[in-house]
C-alpha positions as CSV (number, residue, x, y, z in Angstrom):
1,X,4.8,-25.9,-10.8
2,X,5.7,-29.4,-10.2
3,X,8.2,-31.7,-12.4
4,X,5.8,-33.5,-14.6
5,X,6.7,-36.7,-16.3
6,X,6.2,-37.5,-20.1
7,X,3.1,-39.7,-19.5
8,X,1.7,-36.9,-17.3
9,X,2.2,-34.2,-19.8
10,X,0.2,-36.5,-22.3
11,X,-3.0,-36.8,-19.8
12,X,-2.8,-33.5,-19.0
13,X,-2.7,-32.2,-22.6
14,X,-5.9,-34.9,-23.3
15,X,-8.2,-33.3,-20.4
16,X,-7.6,-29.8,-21.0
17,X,-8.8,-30.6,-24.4
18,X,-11.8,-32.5,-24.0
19,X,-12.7,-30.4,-21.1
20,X,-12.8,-27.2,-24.1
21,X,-10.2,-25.5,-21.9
22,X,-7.8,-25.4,-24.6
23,X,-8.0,-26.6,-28.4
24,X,-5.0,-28.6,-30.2
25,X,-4.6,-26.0,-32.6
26,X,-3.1,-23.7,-29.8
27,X,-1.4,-26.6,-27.9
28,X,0.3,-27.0,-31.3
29,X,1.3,-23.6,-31.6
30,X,2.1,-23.2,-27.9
31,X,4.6,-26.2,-28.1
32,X,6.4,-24.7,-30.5
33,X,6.5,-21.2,-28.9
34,X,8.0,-23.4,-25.7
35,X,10.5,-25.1,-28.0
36,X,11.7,-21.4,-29.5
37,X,11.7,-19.7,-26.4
38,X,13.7,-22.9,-24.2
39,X,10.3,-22.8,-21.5
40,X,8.1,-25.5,-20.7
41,X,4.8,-25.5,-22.1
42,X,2.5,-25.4,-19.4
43,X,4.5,-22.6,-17.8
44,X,4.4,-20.9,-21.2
45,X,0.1,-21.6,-21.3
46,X,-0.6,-19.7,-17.8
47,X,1.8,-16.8,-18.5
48,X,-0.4,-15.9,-21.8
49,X,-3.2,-16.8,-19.8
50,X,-4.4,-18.7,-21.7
51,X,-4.8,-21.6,-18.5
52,X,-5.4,-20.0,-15.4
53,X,-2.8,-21.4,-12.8
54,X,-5.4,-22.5,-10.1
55,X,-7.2,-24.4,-12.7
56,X,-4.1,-26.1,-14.4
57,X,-3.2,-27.3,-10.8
58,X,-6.3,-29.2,-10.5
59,X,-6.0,-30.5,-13.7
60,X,-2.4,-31.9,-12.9
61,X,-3.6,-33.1,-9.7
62,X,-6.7,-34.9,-11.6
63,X,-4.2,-36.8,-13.5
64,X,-1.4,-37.4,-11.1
65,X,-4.0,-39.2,-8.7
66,X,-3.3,-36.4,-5.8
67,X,-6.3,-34.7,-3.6
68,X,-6.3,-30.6,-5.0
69,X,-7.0,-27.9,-2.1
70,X,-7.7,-24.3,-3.6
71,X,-5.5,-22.1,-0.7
72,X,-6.2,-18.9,-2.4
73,X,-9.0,-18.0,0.0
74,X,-7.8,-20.3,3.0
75,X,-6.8,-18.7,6.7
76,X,-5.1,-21.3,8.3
77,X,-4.6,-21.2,12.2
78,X,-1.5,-20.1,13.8
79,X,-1.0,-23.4,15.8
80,X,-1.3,-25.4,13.1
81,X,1.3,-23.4,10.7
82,X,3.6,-23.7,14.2
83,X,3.8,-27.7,13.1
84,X,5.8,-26.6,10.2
85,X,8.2,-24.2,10.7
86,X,8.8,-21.2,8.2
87,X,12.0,-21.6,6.7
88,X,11.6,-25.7,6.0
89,X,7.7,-24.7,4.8
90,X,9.4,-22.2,1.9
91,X,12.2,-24.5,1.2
92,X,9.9,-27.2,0.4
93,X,6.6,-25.0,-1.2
94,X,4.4,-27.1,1.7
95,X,2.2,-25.8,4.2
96,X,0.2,-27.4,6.8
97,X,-3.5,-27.1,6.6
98,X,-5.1,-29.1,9.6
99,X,-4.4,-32.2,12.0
100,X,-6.5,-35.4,11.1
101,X,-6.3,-38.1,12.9
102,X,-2.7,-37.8,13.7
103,X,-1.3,-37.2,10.4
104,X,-0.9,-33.2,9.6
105,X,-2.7,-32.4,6.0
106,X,-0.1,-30.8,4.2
107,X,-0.4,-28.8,0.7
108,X,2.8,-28.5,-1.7
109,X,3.3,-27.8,-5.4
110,X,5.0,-30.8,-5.9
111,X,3.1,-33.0,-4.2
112,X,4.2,-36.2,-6.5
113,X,8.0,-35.4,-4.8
114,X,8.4,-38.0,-2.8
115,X,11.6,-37.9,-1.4
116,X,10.5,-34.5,0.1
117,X,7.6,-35.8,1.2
118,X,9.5,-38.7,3.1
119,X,11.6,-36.0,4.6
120,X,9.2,-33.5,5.4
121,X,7.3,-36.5,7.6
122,X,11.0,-37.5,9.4
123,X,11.4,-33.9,10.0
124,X,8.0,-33.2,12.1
125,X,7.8,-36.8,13.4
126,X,4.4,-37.8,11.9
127,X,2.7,-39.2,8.6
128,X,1.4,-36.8,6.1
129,X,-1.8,-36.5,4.1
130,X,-0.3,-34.7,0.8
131,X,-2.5,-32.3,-1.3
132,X,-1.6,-30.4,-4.8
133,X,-1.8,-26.8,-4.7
134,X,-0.9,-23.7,-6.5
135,X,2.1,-21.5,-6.4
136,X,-0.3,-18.9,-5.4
137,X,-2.2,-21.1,-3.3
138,X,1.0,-21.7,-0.9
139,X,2.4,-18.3,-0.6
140,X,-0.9,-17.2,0.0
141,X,-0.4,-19.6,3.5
142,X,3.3,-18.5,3.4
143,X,2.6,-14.7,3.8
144,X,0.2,-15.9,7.2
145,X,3.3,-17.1,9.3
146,X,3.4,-15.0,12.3
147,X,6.9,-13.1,13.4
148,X,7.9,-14.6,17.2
149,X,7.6,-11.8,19.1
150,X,8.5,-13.8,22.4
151,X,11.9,-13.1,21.7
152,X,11.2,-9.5,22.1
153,X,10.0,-10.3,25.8
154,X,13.2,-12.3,26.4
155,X,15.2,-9.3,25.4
156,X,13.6,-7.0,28.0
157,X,14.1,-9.7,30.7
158,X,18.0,-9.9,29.5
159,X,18.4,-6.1,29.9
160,X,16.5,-5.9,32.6
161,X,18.7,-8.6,35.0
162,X,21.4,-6.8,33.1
163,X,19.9,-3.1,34.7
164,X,19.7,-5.0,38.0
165,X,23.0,-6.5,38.4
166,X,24.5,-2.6,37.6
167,X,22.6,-1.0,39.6
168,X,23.5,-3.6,42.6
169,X,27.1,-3.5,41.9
170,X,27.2,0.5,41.3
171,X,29.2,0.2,37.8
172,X,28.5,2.1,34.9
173,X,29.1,0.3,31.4
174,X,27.6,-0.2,28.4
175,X,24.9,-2.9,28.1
176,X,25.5,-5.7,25.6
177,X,22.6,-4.5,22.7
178,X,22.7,-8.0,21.2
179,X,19.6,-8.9,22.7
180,X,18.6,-5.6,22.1
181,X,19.2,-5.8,18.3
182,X,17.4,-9.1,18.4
183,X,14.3,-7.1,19.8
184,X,14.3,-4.6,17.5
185,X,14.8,-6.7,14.1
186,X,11.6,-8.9,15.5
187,X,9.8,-6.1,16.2
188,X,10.7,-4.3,12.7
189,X,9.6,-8.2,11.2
190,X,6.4,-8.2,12.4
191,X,5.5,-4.5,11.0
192,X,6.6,-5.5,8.0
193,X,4.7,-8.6,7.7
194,X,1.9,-7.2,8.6
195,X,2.5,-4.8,6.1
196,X,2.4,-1.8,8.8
197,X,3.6,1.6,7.7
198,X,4.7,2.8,11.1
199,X,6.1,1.0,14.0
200,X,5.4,3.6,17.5
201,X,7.2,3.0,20.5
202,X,5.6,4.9,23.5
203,X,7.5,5.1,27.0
204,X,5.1,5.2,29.8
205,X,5.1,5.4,33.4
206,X,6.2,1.9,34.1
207,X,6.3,0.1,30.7
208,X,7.4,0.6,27.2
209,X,4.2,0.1,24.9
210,X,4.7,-0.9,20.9
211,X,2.1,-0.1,18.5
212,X,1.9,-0.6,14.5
213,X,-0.1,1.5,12.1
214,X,-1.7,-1.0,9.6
215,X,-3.8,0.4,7.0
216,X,-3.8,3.5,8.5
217,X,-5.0,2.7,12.1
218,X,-2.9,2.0,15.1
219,X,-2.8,-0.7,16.9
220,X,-0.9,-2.3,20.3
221,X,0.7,-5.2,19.8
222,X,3.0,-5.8,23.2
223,X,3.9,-3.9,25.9
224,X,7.5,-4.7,27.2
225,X,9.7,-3.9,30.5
226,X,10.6,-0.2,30.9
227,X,14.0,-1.3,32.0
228,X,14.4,-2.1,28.1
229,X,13.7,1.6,26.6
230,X,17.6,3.5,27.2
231,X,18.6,0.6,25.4
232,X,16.4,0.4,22.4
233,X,16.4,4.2,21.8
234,X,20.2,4.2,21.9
235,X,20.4,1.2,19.5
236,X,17.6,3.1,17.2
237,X,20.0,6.6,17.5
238,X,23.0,4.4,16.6
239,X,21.5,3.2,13.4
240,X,20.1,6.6,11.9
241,X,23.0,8.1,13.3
242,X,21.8,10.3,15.7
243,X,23.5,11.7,18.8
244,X,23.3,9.3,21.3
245,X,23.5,11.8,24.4
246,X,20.6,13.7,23.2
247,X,17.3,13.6,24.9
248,X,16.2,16.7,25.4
249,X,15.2,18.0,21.6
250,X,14.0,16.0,18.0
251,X,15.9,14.6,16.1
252,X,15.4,12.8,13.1
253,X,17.0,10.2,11.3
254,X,17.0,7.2,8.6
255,X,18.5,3.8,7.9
256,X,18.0,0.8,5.8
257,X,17.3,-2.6,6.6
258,X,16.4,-6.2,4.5
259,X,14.1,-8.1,6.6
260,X,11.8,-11.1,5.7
261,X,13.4,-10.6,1.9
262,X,12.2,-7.0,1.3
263,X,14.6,-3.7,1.2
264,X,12.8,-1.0,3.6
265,X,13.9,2.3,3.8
266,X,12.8,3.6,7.5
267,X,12.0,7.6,8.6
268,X,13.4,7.9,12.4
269,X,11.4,10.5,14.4
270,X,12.6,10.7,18.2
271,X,11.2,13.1,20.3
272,X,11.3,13.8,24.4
273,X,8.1,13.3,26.0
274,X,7.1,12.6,29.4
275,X,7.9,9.3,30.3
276,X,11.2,9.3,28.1
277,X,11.7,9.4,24.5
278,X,9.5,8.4,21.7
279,X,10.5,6.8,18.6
280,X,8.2,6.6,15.5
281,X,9.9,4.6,12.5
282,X,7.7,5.0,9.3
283,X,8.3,2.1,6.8
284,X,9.0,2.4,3.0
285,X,8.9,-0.9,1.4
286,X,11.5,-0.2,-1.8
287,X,9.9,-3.1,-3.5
288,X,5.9,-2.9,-2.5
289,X,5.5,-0.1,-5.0
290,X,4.2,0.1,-8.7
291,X,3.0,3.7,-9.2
292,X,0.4,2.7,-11.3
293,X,-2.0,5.6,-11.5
294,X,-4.7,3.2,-12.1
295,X,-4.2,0.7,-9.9
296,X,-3.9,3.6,-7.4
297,X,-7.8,3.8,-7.6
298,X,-7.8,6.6,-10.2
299,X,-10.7,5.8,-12.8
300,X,-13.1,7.6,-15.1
301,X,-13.9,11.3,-15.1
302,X,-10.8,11.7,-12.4
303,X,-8.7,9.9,-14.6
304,X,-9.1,11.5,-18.1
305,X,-9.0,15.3,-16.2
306,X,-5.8,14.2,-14.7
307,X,-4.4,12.9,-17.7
308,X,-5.5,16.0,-19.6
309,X,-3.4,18.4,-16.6
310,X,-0.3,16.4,-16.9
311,X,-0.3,16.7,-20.7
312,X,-0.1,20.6,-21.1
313,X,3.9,22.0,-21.3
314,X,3.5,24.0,-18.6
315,X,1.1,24.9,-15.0
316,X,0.5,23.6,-11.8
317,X,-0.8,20.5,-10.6
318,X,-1.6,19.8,-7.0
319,X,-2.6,17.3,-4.7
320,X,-4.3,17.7,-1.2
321,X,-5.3,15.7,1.8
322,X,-4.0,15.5,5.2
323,X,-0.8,13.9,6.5
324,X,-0.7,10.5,5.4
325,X,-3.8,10.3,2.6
326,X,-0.7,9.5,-0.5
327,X,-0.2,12.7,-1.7
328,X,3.4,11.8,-2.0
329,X,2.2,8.6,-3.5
330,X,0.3,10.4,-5.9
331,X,3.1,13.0,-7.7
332,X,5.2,9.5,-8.0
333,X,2.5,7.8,-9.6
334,X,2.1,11.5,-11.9
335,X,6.0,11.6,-12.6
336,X,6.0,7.8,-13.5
337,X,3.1,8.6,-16.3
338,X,5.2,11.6,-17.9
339,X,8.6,9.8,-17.7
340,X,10.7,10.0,-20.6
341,X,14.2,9.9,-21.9
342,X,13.1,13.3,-23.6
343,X,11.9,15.0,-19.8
344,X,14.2,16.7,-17.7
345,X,12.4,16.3,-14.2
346,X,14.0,17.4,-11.2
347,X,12.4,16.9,-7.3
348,X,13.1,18.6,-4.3
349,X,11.5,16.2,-1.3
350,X,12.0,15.6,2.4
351,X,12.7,13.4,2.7
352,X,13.2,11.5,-0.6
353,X,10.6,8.7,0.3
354,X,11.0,6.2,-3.0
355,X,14.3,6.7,-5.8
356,X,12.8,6.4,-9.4
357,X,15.0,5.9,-12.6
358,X,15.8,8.4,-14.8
359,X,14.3,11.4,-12.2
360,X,17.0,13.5,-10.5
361,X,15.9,13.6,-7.1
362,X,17.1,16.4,-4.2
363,X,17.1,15.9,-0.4
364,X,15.8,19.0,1.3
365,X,18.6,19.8,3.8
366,X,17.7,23.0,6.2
367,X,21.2,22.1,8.4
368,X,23.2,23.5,5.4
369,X,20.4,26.0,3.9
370,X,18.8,24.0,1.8
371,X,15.4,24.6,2.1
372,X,12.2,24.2,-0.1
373,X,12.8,27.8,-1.4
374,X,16.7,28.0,-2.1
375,X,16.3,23.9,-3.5
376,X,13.3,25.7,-5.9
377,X,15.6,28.7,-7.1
378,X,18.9,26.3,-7.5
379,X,16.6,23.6,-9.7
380,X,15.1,26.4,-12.2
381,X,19.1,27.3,-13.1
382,X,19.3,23.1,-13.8
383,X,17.1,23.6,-17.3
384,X,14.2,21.5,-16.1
385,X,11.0,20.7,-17.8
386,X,9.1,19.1,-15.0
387,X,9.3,20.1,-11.1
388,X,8.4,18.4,-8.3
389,X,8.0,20.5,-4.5
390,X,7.5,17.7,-2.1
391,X,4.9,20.3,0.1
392,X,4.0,24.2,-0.4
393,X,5.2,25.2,3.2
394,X,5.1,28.9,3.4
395,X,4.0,32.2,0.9
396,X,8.3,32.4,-0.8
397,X,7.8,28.7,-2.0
398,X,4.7,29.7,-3.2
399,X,5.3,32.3,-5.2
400,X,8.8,30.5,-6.7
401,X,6.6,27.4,-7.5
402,X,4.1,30.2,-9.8
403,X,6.7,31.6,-11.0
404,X,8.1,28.4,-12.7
405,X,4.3,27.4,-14.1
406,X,4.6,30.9,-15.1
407,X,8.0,30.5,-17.3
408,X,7.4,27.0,-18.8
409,X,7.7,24.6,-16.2
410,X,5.0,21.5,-15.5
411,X,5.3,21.9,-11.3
412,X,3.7,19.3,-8.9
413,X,3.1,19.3,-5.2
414,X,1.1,19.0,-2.4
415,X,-0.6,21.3,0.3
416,X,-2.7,20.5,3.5
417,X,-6.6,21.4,2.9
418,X,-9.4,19.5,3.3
419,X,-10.6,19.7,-0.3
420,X,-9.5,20.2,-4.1
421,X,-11.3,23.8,-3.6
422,X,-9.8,24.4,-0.6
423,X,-6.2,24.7,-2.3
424,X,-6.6,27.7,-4.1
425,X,-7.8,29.9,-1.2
426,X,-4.9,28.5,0.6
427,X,-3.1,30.1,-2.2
428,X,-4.9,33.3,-1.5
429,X,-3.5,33.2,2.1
430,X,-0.3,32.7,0.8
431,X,-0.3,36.2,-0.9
432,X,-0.2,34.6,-4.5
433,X,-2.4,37.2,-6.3
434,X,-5.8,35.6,-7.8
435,X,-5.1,36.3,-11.5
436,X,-1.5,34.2,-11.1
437,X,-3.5,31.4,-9.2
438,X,-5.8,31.8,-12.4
439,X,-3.3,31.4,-15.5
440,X,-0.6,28.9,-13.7
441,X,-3.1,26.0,-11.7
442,X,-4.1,23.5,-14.0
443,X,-5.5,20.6,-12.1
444,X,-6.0,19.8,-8.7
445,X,-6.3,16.9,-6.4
446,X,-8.1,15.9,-3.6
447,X,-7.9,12.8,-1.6
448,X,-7.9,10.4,1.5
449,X,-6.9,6.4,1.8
450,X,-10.0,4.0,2.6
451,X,-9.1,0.0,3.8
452,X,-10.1,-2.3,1.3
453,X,-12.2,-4.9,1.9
454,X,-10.2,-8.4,2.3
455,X,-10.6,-11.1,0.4
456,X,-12.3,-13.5,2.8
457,X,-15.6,-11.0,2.6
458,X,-19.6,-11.9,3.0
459,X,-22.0,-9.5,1.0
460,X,-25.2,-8.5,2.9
461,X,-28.1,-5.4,1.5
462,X,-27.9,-2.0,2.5
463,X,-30.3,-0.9,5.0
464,X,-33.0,1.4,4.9
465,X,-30.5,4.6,6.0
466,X,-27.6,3.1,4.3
467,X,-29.7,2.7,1.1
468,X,-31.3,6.7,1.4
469,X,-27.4,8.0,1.8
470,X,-26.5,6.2,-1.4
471,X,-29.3,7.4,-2.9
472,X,-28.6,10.9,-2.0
473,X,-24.7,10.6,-2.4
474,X,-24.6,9.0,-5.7
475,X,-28.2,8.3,-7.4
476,X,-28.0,11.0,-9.3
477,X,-24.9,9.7,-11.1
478,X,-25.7,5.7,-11.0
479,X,-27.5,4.5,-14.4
480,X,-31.1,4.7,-14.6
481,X,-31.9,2.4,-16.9
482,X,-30.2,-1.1,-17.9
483,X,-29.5,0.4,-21.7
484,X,-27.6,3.4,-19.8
485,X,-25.3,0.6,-17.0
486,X,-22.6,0.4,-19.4
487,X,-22.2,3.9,-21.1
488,X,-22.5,5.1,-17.9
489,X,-20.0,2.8,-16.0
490,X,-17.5,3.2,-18.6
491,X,-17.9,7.3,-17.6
492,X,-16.8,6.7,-13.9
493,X,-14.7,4.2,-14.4
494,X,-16.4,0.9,-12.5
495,X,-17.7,-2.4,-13.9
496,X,-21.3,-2.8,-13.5
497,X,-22.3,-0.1,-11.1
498,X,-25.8,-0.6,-10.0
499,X,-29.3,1.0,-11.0
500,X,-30.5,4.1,-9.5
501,X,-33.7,4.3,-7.1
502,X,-33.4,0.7,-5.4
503,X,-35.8,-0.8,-2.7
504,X,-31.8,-2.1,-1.3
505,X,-27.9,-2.0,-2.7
506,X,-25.9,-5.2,-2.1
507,X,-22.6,-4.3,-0.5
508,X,-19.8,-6.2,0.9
509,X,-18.1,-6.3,4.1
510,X,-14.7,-8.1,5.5
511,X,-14.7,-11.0,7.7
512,X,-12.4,-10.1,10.3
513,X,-9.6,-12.9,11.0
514,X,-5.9,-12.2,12.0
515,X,-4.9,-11.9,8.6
516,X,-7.3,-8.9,7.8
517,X,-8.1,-7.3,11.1
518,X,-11.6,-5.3,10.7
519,X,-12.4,-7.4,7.9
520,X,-9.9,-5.1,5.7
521,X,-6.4,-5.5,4.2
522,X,-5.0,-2.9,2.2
523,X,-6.1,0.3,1.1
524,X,-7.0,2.4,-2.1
525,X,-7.3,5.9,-2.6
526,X,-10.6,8.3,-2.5
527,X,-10.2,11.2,-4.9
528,X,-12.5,14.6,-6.4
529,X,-9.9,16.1,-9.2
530,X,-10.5,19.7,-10.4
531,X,-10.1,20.6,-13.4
532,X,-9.4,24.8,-13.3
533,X,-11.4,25.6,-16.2
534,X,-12.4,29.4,-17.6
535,X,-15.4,29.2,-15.2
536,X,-13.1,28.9,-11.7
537,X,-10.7,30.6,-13.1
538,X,-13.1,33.5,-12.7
539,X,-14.1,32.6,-9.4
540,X,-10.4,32.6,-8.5
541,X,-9.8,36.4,-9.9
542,X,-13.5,37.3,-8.0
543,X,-12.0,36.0,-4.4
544,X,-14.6,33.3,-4.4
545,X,-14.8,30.7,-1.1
546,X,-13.7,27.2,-1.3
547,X,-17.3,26.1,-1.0
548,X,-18.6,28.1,-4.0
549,X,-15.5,26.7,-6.2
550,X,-16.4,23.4,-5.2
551,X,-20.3,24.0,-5.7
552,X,-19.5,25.3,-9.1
553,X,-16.5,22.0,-9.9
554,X,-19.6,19.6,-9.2
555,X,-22.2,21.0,-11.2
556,X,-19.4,20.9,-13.5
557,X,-19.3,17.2,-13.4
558,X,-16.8,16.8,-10.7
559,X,-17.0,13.5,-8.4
560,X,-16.3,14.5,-5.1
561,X,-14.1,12.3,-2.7
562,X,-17.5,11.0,-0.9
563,X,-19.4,10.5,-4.5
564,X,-15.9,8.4,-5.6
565,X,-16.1,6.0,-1.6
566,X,-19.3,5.5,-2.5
567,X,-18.9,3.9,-6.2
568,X,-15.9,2.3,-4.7
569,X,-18.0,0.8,-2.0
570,X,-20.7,-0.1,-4.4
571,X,-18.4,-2.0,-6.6
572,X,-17.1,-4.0,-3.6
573,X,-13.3,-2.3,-3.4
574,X,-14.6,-0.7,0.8
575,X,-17.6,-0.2,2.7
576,X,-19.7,2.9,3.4
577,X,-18.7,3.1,7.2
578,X,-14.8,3.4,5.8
579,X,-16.1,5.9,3.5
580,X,-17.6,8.0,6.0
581,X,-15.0,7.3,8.8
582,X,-12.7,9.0,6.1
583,X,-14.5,11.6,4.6
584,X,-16.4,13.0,7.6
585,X,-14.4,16.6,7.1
586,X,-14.9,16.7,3.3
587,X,-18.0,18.7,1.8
């Protein structure tokens, strides 16, 4: 927030009372909350929210005589932002917003500050038009700065005169990886900017192609000179401390980096293929994650049988989805609701994806023996009240995880089925007898990962097909009356779902720019969560199929992964083509 001066304050203080955004009463008693605590008072006002930030910077800008822009919302074009470079645009909170008439509009937080002001104009050789905005407001601008990747090009052309000149001059020595290491930290940049989770480098015939996974879809973003691939797998192998002179098998690897002011932990996965070696780095952001179960997408019904699993002393909880839906995601988010000084809770994972506090946390090792099984049998000697199994592999970690519901223990983890019914015949197939299945499983989940819609969005009604597949997805469980919106909202979780039996529904859809690509940015889970009641605990003991379980878990009650896309797409959080894209193997 920007200095403000005495007679500022006073103005301020005056409009935000006769506007009725505030009364004197709590001015009064937010002063001296400011005085006791040393903090200023309008910082002090938007932290209780009791001012909302964006409004308090028009109000300051009202009274300081300076034009307000609202950037919460704003895309601003990539040559534009390149008048301003990165580093002096966070140093001083401005950002550029458009050229007019030779002078470059410029937003900043402190937009009364003129001796940055003065400078900022020396530094880009032109006059400025200065506007007031949020903190918010800029950092939302700040976060759309584009990683360089031209550099990356240069690198490939260094190596590859570098490739040349050897081969010319028949001499075998090392190439200089500087340019290389400059390659790969741009590369690593970008993804993490653009908040990918996996950065894929692909040798082909004659070129080395890089693609990013970004809210769960890959896409290309350069394709560089084969001549540069020896070099950037070697420099890779070097840093996950790999074997350098290894090309023929997998290998697997991790190391740490702090780019663009985030700690990432990143998973190395190198394998031979045709063309050369492929090298797939998934991305942990250390600092991107809250494991908020609700924020997670988790609401209503789901929420309070969830709740009621993780509650009981002892049992099985599981989650299920294929690779990459946030099962992972989803036992942290379970461990960080149980957490206590009082819990013992021990995890065997491989890899050991985020570190929590207070959680004693075991890296699955096979090299030296440690495997899912032995780690299982060595943590039920370690007096544990809660287990975690990163993934039930085979039929002996199985029957180990059982064993421990059976004796006591709260266990979580994760298989690979298509559905919260399809885990316990999986369990069948594991030769876990049906009455064990029966008395240890307590809850289970299913789920997938949908983009969210971005926040630059357009709403538009649902057509004719679109409006019958809601209907027959989820009319049965929307309201039917307005009396019945909010009992009935407050069941499954969402603000103001709809009525039932509509001529049209109004949904929302992304507007694609190069900030949210496909209109989406982000993404939130999909769940159906099963509670194992008396009634499929039968079915269990009676060998009863996945479909039957889950025909019996709905009529139950149970909101299915579709049911919970839908309701999410109703309410705005996706769209029903994500929904479908997502769920198309799913009951």
């Amino acid at each position: 927030m920007a200095l403000l001066t005495d007679d500022i304050q006073e103005k301020l203080i005056k409009l935000l009372i006769e506007e009725g955004l505030v009364t004197s009463e709590v001015i009064q008693s937010t002063q001296a909350a400011a005085q006791k605590e040393g903090k200023p008072l309008f910082g002090l006002l938007t932290e209780k929210d009791i001012v909302d930030d964006e409004l308090l910077t028009h109000a300051i800008a009202q009274v300081s005589g300076v034009p307000y822009v609202n950037l919460t919302n704003t895309i601003i074009d990539q040559n534009i932002l390149s008048l301003l470079p990165e580093d002096v645009a966070e140093r001083f909170m401005a950002v550029p917003l458009a050229e007019v008439q030779n002078r470059l509009a410029v937003a900043m937080i402190d937009a009364n500050n003129v001796q940055a002001v003065d400078y900022l104009a020396n530094r880009i050789q032109r006059p400025l038009k200065v506007f007031m905005a949020s903190e918010e407001g800029v950092r939302h601008v700040l976060g759309q700065y584009k990683t360089d990747l031209s550099d990356v090009g240069k690198a490939a052309e260094v190596t590859q005169e570098e490739a040349q000149a050897q081969e010319a001059s028949n001499v075998k020595t090392i190439v200089q990886d500087s340019p290389i290491s400059q390659a790969l930290s741009k590369i690593l940049e970008y993804a993490i900017k653009a908040r990918a989770s996996d950065v894929h480098v692909e040798p082909m015939e004659k070129s080395l192609k890089i693609r990013v996974r970004i809210d769960g879809v890959l896409r290309e973003i350069m394709q560089l000179s084969k001549t540069i691939e020896p070099a950037l797998v070697s420099r890779v192998k070097i840093l996950a401390n790999l074997k350098i002179d290894e090309h023929r098998t997998p290998q697997d690897g991790q190391f740490a980096v702090k780019i663009a002011g985030k700690e990432v932990d990143l998973r190395i996965a190198i394998s031979p293929v045709v063309w050369g070696e492929q090298i797939v780095i998934r991305l942990l952001d250390k600092t991107g994650n809250s494991f908020d179960i609700e924020e997670m997408g988790y609401a209503g019904r789901s929420l309070r049988v969830i709740r009621h699993g993780i509650q009981r002393p002892n049992g099985m909880v599981l989650t299920s989805g294929p690779t990459g839906s946030g099962k992972s995601t989803s036992l942290y988010a379970l461990i960080k609701e149980i957490k206590d000084d009082s819990v013992n809770i021990v995890t065997l994972e491989d890899p050991v994806e985020y570190k929590m506090i207070g959680v004693n946390q075991i890296q699955v090792n096979s090299e030296v023996g440690l495997t899912f099984a032995n780690g299982l049998r060595s943590i039920l000697r370690q007096d544990p009240d809660v287990v975690m199994v990163g993934e039930i592999r085979d039929g002996e970690t199985a029957a180990l995880a059982v064993q421990a519901a059976l004796t006591g223990h709260l266990v979580f983890s994760t298989l690979h089925t298509n559905s919260a019914a399809g885990v316990l015949p999986r369990l069948l197939d594991m030769e876990i007898e049906p009455f064990l299945i029966a008395s240890t499983v307590n809850t289970v989940i299913g789920q997938r990962l949908v983009r969210r819609v971005g926040k630059k969005r357009e709403t538009y009604q649902s057509s004719p097909i679109e409006t019958q597949n809601i209907m027959a997805t989820v009319g049965h469980l929307l309201p039917k009356t307005k009396e019945d919106v909010a009992h009935v909202s407050q069941d499954l979780g969402y603000k103001d779902l709809p009525l039932a039996g509509q001529t049209a529904y109004t949904l929302v859809r992304g507007v694609d720019t190069p900030q949210q690509p496909g209109g989406y940015s982000g993404r939130a889970g999909i769940y159906e969560v099963m509670d194992v009641n008396t009634d499929i605990q039968k079915m269990i003991v009676n060998h009863a199929t996945s479909a039957e379980i889950q025909a019996t878990a709905v009529s139950q009650g149970m909101i299915t992964m579709r049911q919970d896309g839908y309701l999410k797409a109703l309410t705005g959080i996706t769209t029903l083509e994500e929904v479908n894209r997502v769920t198309s193997d799913t009951a």
